[in-house]
N, C-alpha and C positions, 0 to 999 in steps of 0.2 A: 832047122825048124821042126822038120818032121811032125807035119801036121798039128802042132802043138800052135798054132794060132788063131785070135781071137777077132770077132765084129767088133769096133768100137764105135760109139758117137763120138763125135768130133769134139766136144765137151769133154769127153773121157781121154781123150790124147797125151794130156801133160804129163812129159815125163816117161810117155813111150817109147819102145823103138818099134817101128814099123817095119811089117814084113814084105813089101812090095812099093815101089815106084809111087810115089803121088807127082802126078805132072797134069800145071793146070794150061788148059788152052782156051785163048791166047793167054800168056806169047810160047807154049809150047819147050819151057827148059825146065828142066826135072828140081821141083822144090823138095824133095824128099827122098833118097834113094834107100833102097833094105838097107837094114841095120844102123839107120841115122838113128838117133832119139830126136821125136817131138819137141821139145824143149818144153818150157812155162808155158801156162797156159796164156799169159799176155804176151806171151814171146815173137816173133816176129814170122815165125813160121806159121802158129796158129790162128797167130792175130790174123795175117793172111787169107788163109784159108774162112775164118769165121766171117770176115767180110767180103769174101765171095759169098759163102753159103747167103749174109745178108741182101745180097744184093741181087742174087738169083730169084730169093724169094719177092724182093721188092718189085723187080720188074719181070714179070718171068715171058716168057718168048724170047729173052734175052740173055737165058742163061748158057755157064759154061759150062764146057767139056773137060772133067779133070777125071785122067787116066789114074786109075788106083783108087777110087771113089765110089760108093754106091748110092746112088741118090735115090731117097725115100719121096713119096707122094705125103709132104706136112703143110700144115696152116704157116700162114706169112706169122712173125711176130712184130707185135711195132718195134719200130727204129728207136734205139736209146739216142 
């Protein structure tokens, strides 16, 4: 990599490959290791992750802990 890596939003992922671990807890098994590609954007991995992020935002004191992630202080959006 050599320093040659980028911040994305989770929105921006399609079609990535990630430079580090996303592993969400629970249940604590690694959905994304370096050098996987992202896939689609409605893909199964991101889908994943976006209705975490949804659901954090929904109820929050209730949210997860996912290693490889940096969580921003954002407004909830509504629920499609």
């Amino acid at each position: 990599m050599h320093n040659e890596v980028e911040t994305l939003e989770l929105s921006e992922m399609e079609g990535r490959t990630v430079a580090n671990a996303v592993v969400p807890y629970p249940p604590g098994i690694p959905l994304l290791m370096p050098g996987e590609n992202a896939g689609p954007a409605d893909g199964p991995l991101l889908g994943y992750l976006t209705a975490l992020e949804q659901y954090d935002l929904r109820f929050p004191g209730f949210t997860h802990d996912t290693h490889g992630v940096e969580v921003e202080d954002v407004k909830p959006r509504p629920l499609n």
